[in-house]
N, CA, C and O atoms as CSV, one atom per row, in Angstrom:
chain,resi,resn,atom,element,x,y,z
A,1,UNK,N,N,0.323,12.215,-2.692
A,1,UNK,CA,C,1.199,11.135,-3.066
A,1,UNK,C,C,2.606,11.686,-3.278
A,1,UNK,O,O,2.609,12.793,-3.816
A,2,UNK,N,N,3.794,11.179,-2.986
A,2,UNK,CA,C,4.912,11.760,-2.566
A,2,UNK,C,C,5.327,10.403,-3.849
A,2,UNK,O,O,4.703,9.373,-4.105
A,3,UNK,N,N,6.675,10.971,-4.476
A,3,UNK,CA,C,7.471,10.029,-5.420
A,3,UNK,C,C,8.663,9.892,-4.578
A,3,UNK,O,O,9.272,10.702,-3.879
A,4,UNK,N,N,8.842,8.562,-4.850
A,4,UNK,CA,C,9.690,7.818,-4.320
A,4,UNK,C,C,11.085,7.402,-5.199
A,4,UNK,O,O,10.909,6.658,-6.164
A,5,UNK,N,N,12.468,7.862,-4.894
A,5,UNK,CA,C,13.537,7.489,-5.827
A,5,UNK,C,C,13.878,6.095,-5.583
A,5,UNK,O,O,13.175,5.610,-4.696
A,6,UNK,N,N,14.747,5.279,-6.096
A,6,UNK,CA,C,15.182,4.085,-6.326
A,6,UNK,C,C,15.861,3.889,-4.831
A,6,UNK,O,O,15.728,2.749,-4.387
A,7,UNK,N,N,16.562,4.816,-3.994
A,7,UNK,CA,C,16.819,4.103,-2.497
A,7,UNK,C,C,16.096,4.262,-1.591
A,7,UNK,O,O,16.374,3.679,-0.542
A,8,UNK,N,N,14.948,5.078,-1.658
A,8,UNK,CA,C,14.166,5.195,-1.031
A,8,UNK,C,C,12.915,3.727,-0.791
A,8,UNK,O,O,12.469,3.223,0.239
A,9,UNK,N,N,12.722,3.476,-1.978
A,9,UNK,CA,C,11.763,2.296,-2.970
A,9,UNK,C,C,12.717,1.134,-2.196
A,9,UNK,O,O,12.044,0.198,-1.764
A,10,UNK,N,N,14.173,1.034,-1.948
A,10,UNK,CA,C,14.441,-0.511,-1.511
A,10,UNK,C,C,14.329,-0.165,-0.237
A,10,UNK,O,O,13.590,-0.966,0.335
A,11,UNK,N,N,14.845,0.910,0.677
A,11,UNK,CA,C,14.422,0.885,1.625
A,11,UNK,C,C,12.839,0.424,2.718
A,11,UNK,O,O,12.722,-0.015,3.862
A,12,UNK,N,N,11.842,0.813,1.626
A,12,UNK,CA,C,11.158,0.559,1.930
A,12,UNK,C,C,10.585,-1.325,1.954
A,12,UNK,O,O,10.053,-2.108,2.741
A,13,UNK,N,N,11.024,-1.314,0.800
A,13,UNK,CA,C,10.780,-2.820,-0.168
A,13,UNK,C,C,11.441,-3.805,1.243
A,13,UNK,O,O,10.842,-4.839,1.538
A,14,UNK,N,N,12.738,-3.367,2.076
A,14,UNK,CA,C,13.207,-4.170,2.766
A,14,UNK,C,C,12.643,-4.306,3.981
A,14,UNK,O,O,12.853,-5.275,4.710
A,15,UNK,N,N,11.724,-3.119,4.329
A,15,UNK,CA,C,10.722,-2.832,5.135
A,15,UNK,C,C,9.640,-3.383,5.433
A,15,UNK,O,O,9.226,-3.413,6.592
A,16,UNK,N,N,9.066,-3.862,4.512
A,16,UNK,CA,C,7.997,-5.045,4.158
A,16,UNK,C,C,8.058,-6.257,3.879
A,16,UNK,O,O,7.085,-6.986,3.685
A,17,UNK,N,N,9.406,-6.624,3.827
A,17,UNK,CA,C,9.699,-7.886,3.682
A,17,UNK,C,C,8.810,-9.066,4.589
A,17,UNK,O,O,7.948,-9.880,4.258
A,18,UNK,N,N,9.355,-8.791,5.670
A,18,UNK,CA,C,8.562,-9.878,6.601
A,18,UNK,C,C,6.818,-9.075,7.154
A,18,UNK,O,O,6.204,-9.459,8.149
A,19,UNK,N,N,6.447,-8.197,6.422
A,19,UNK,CA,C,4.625,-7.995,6.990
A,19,UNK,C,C,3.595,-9.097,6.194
A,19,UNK,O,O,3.950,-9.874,5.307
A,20,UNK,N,N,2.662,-8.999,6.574
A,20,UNK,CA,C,1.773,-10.154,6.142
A,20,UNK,C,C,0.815,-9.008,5.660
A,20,UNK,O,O,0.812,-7.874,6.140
A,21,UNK,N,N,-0.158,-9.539,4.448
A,21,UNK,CA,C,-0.943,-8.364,3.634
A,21,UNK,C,C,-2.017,-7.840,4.858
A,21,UNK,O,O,-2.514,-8.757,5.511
A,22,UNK,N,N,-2.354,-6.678,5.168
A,22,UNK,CA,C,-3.442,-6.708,5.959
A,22,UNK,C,C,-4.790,-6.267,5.287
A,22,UNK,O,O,-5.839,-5.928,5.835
A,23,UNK,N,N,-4.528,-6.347,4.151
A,23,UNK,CA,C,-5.928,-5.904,3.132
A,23,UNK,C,C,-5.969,-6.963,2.201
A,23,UNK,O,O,-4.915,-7.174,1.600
A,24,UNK,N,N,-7.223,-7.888,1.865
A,24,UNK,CA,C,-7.238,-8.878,0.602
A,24,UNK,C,C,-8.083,-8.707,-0.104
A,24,UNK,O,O,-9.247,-8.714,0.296
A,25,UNK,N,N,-7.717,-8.474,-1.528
A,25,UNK,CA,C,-8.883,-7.869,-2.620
A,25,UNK,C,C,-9.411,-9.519,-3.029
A,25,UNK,O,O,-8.813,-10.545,-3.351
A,26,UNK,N,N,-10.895,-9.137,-2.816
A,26,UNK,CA,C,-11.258,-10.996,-2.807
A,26,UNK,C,C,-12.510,-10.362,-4.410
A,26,UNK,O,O,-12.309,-9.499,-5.264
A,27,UNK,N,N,-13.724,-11.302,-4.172
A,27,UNK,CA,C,-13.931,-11.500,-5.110
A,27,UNK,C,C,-15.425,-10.265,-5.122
A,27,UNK,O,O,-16.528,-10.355,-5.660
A,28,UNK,N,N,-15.000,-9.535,-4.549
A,28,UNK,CA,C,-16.132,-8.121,-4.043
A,28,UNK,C,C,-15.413,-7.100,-5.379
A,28,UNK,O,O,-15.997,-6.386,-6.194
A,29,UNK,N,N,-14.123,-7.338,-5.227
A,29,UNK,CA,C,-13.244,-6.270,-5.520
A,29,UNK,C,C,-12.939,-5.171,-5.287
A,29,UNK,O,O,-13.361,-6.264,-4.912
A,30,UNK,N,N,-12.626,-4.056,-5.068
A,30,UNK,CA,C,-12.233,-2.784,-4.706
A,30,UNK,C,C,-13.810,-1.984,-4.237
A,30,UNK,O,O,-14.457,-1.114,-4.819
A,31,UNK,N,N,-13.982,-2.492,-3.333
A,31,UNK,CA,C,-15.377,-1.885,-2.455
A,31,UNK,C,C,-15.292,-0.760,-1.523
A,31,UNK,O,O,-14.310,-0.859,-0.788
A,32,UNK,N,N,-16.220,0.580,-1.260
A,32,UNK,CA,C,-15.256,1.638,-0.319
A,32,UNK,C,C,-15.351,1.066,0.809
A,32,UNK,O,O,-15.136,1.878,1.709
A,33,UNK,N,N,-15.714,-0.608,1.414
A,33,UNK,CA,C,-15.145,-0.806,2.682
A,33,UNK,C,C,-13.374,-1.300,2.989
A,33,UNK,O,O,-12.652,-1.406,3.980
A,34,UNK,N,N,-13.240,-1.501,1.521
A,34,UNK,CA,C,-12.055,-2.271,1.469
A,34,UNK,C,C,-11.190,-0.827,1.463
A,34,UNK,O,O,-10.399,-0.544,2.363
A,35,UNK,N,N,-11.455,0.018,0.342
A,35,UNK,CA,C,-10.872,1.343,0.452
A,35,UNK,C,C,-10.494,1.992,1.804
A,35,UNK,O,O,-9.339,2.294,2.105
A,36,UNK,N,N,-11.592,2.180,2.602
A,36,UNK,CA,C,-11.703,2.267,3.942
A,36,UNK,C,C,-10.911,1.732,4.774
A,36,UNK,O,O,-10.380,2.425,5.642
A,37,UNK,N,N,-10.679,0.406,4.674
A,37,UNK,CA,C,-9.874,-0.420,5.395
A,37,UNK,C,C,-7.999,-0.265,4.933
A,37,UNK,O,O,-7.024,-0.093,5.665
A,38,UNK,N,N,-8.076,-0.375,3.831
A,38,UNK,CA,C,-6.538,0.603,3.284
A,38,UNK,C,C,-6.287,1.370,4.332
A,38,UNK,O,O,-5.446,1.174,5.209
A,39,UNK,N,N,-7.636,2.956,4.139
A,39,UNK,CA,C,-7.018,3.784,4.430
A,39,UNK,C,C,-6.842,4.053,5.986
A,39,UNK,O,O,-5.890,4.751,6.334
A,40,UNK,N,N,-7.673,3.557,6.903
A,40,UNK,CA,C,-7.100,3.400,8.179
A,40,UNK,C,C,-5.902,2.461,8.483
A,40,UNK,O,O,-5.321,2.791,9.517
A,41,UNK,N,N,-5.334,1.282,7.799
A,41,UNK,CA,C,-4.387,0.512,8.186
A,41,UNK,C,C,-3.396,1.117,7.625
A,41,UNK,O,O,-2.290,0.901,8.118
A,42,UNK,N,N,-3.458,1.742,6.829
A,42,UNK,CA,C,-1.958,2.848,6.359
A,42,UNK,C,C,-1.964,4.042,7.034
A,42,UNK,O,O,-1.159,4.871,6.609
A,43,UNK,N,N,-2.785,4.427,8.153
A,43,UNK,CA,C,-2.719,5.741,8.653
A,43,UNK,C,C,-2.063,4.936,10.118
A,43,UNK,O,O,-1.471,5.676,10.904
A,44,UNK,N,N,-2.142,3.868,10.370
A,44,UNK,CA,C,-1.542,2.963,11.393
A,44,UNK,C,C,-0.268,2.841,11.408
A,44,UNK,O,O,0.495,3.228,12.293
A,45,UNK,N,N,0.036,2.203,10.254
A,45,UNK,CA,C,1.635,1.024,9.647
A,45,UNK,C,C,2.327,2.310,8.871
A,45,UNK,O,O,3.548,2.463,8.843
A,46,UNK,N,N,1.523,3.084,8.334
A,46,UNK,CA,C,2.613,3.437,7.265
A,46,UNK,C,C,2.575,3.056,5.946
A,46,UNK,O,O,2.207,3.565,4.887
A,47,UNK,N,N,3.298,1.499,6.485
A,47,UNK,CA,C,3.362,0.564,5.520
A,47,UNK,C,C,2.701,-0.705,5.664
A,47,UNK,O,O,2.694,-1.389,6.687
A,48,UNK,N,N,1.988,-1.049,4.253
A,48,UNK,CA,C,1.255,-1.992,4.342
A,48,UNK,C,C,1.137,-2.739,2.799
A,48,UNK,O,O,1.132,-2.126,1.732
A,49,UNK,N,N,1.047,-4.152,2.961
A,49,UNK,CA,C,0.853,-5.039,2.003
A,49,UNK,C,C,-0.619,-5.037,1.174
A,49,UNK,O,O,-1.349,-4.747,2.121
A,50,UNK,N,N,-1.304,-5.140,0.300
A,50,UNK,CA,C,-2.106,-5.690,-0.579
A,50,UNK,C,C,-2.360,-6.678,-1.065
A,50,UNK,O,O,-1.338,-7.029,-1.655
A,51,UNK,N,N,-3.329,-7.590,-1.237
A,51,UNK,CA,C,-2.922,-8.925,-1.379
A,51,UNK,C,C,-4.076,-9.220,-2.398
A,51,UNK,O,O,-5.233,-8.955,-2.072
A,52,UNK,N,N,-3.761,-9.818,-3.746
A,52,UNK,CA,C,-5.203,-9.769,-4.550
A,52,UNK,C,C,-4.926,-11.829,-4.954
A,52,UNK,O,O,-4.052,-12.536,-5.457
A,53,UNK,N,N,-6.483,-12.024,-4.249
A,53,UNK,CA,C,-6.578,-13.161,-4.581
A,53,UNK,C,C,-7.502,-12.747,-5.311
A,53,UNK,O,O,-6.414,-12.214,-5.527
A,54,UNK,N,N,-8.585,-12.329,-6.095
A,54,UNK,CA,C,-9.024,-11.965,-7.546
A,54,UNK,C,C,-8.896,-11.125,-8.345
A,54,UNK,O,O,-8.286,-10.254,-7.725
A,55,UNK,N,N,-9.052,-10.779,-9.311
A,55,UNK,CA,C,-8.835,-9.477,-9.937
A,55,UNK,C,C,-7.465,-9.578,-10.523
A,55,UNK,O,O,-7.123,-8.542,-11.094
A,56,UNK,N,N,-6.528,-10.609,-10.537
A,56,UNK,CA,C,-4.710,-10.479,-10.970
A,56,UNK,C,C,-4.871,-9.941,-12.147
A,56,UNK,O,O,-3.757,-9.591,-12.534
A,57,UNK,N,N,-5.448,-9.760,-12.705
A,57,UNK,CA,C,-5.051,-9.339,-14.199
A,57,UNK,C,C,-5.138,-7.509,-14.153
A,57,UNK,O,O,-4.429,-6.784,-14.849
A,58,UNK,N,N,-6.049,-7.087,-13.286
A,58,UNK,CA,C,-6.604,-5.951,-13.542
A,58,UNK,C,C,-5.462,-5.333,-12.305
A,58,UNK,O,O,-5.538,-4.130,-12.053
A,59,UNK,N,N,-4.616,-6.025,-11.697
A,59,UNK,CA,C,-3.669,-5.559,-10.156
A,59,UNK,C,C,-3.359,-3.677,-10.029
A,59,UNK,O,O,-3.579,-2.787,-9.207
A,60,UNK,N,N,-2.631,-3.832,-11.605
A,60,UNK,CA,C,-2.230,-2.425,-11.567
A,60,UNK,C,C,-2.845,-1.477,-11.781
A,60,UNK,O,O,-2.301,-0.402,-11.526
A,61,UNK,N,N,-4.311,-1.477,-12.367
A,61,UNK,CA,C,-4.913,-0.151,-12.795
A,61,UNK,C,C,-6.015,-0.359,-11.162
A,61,UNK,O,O,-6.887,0.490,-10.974
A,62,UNK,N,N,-5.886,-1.213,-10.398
A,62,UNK,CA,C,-6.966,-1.357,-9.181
A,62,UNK,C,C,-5.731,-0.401,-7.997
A,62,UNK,O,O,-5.971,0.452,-7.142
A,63,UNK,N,N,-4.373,-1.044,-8.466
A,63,UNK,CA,C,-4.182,-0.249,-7.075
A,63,UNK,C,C,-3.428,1.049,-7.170
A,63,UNK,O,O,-2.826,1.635,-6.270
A,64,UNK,N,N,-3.607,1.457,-8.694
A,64,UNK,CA,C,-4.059,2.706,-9.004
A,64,UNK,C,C,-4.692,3.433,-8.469
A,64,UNK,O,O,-4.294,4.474,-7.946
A,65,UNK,N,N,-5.769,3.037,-8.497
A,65,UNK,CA,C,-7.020,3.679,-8.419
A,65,UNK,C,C,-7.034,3.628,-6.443
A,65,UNK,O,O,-7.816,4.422,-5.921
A,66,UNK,N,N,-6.450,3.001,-5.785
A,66,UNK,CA,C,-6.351,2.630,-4.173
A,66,UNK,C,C,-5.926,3.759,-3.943
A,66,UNK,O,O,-6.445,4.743,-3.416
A,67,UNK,N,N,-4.538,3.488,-4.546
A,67,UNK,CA,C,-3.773,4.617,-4.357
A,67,UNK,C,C,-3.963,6.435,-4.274
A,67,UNK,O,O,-3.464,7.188,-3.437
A,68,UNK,N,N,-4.716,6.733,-5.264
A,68,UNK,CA,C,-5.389,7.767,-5.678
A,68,UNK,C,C,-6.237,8.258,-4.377
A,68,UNK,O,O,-6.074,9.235,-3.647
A,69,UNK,N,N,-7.128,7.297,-4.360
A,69,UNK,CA,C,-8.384,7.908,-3.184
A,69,UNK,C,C,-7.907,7.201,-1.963
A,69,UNK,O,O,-8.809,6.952,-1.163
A,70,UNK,N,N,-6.799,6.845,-1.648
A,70,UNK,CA,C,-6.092,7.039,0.111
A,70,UNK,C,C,-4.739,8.105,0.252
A,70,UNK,O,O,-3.951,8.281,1.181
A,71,UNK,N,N,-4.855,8.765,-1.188
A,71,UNK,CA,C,-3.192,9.602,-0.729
A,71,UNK,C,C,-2.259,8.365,-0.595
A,71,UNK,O,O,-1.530,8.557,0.378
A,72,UNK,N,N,-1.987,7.141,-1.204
A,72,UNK,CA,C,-0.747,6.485,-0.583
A,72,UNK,C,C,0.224,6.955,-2.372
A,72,UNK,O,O,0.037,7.738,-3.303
A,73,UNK,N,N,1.216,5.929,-1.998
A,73,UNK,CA,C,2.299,5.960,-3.014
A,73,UNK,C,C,2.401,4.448,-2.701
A,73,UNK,O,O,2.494,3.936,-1.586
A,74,UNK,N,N,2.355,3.655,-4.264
A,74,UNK,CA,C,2.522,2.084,-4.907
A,74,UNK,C,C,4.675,2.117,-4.449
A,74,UNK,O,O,5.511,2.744,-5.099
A,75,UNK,N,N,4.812,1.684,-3.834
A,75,UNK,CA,C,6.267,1.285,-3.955
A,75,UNK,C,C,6.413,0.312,-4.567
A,75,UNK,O,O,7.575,0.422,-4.958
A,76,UNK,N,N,6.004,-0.671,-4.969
A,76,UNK,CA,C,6.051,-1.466,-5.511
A,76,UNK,C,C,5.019,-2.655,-5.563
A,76,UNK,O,O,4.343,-2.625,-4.535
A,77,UNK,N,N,4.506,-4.129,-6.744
A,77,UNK,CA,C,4.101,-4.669,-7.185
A,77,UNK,C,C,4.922,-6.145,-7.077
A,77,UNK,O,O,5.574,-6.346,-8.102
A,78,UNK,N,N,5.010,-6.938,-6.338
A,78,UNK,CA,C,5.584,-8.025,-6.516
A,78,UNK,C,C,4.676,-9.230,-6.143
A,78,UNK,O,O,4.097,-9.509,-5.092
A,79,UNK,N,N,4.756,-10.000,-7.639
A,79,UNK,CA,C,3.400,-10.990,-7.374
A,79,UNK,C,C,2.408,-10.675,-7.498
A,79,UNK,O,O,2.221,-9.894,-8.431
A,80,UNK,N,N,0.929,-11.178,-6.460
A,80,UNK,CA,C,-0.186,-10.603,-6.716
A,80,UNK,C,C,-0.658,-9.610,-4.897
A,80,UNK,O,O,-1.616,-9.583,-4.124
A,81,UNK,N,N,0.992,-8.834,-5.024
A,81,UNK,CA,C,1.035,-8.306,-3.284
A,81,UNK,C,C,1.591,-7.187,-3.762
A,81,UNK,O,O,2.574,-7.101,-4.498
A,82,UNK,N,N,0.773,-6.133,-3.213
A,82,UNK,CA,C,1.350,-4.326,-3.769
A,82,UNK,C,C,1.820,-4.125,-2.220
A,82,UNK,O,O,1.314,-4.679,-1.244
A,83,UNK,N,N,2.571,-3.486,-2.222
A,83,UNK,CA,C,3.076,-2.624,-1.254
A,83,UNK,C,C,2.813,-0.899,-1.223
A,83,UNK,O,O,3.179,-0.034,-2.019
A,84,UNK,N,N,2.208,-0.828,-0.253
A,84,UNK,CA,C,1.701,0.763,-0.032
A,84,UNK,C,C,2.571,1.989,0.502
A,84,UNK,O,O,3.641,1.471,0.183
A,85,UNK,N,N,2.718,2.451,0.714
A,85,UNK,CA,C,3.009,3.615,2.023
A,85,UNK,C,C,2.313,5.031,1.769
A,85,UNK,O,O,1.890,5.583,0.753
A,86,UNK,N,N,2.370,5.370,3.053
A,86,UNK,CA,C,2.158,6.796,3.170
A,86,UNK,C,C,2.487,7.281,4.208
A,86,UNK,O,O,2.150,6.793,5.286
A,87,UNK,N,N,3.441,8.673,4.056
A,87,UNK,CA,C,3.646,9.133,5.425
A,87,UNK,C,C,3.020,9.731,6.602
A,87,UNK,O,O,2.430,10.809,6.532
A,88,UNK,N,N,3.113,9.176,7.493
A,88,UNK,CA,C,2.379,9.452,8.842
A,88,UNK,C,C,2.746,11.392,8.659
A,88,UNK,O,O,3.713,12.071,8.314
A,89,UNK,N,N,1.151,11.682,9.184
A,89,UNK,CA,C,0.913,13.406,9.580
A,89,UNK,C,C,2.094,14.084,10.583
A,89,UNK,O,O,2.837,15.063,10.521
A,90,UNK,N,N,1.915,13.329,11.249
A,90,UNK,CA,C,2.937,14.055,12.515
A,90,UNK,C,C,3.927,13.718,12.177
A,90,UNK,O,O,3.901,12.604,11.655
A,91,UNK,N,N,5.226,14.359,12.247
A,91,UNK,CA,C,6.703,13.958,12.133
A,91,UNK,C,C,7.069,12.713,13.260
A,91,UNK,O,O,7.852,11.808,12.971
A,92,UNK,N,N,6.425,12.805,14.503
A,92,UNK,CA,C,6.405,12.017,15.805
A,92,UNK,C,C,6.636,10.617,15.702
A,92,UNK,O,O,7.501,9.818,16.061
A,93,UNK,N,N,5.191,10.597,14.874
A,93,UNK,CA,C,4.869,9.039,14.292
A,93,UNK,C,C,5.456,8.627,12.741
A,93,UNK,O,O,4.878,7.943,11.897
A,94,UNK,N,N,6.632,9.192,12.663
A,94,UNK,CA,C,6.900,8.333,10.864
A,94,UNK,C,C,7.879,7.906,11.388
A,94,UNK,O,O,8.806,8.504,11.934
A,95,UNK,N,N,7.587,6.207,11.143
A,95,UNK,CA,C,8.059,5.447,11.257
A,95,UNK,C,C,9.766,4.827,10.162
A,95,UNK,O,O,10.506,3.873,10.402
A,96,UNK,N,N,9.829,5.731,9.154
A,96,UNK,CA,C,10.600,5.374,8.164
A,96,UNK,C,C,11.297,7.146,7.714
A,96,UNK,O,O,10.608,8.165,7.765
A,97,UNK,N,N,12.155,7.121,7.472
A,97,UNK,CA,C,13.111,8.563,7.333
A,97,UNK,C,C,12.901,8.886,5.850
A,97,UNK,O,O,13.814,8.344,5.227
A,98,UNK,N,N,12.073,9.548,5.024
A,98,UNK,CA,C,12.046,9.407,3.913
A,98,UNK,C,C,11.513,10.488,3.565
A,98,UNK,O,O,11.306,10.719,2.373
């Protein structure tokens, strides 16, 4: 997990603006298929949305815990939609200068 400073964080934030969540924490909750599914769609995008239609109360210690066991970094929490990233392995494929 890599920390992210404050221009880095809007850069990204402006980055995700228009993506649609491609992961939805439903009423299973944080299952290792869902984990799974994180962690290949962030080894894809980079960057990727979260989207919790159950669980709102518990948002931040769940995508904590996402976070943790995919290597990503939380850029941010807005609503009941986390925003992920992680940087692509190869220099080739990173999509974002950071």
């Amino acid at each position: 997990m890599i920390e992210l400073n404050s221009k880095e964080r809007k850069i990204l934030e402006k980055a995700a603006h228009d993506l649609q969540p491609v992961v939805i924490v439903g009423g299973a909750g944080v299952t290792e298929g869902l984990v799974q599914m994180v962690d290949t769609s962030i080894a894809v995008h980079e960057l990727i949305k979260v989207k919790f239609n159950e669980y709102k109360d518990e948002k931040v210690e769940l995508v904590n815990q996402i976070c943790n066991q995919v290597n990503a970094t939380l850029v941010r929490i807005i609503g009941n939609v986390a925003i992920l990233y992680r940087q692509a392995e190869k220099p080739e494929d990173r999509k974002f200068d950071i």
